[in-house]
N, C-alpha and C positions, 0 to 999 in steps of 0.2 A: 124746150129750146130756151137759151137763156136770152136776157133783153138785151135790146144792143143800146152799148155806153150813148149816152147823150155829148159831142163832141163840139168843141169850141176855137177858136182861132186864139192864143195865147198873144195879148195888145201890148205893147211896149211904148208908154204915153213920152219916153223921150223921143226916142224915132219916129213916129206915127207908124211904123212897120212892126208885121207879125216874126213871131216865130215859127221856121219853118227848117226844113232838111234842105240840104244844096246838092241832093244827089252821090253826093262823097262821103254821104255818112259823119258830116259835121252840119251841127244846128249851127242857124243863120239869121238875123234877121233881114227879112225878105218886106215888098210889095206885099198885102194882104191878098189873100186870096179867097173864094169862097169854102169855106168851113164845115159845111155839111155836104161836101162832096167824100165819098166814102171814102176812097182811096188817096186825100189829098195830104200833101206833106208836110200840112200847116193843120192841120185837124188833129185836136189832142181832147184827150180823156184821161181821168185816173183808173191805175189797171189795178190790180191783182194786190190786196195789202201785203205786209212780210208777215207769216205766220209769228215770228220772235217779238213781233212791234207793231202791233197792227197801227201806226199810228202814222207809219211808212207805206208810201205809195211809188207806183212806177207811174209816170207818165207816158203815154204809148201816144202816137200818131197814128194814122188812118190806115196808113200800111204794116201795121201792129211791129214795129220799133219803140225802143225804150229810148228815153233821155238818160246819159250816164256819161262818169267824167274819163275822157280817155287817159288808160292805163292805170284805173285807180288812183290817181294822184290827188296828194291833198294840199297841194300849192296853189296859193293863191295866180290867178291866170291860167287857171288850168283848162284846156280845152273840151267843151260838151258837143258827143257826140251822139250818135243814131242809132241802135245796132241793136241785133236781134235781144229781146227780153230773158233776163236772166234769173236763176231761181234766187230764194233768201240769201243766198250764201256772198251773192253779185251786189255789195254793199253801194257801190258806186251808181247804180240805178234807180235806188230809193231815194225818194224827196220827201217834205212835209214842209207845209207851212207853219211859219212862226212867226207868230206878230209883233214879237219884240220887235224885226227887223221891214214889216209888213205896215198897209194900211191900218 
């Protein structure tokens, strides 16, 4: 049986509030909530790398949803939404940190 992701509340030091799902399949930032509840919509982990890039990750929440930009779009203000995880191909899912723009 595989282990299960160690999961975390994503902190947003301008707002004092987490990131979380609003139910409507758009990320939000929300009130914080507890993090190690399995099911919660503020609970995130890195999922699955892209086989092309291992260097790309999905972010999933507790209810195993991906972080991705709705309709592929690569406009700045683009809306991030919640939606079921997609394979290599679902570019729009993949994130990675880079510290050029990072602590």
């Amino acid at each position: 049986m595989p282990a299960v992701a160690e999961t975390s509340n994503i902190y947003n030091t301008n707002s004092g509030r987490c990131l979380g799902d609003n139910s409507k399949n758009v990320a939000v930032i929300q009130n914080c909530t507890d993090s190690k509840k399995a099911s919660s919509r503020q609970s995130w982990h890195v999922g699955a790398d892209n086989s092309t890039n291992r260097y790309y990750a999905h972010i999933v929440n507790g209810q195993k949803l991906c972080l991705g930009v709705r309709k592929n779009s690569k406009k700045n203000g683009a809306v991030i939404v919640v939606s079921s995880c997609g394979g290599p191909s679902n570019k729009s899912q993949y994130w990675f940190y880079d510290s050029t723009w990072g602590p």
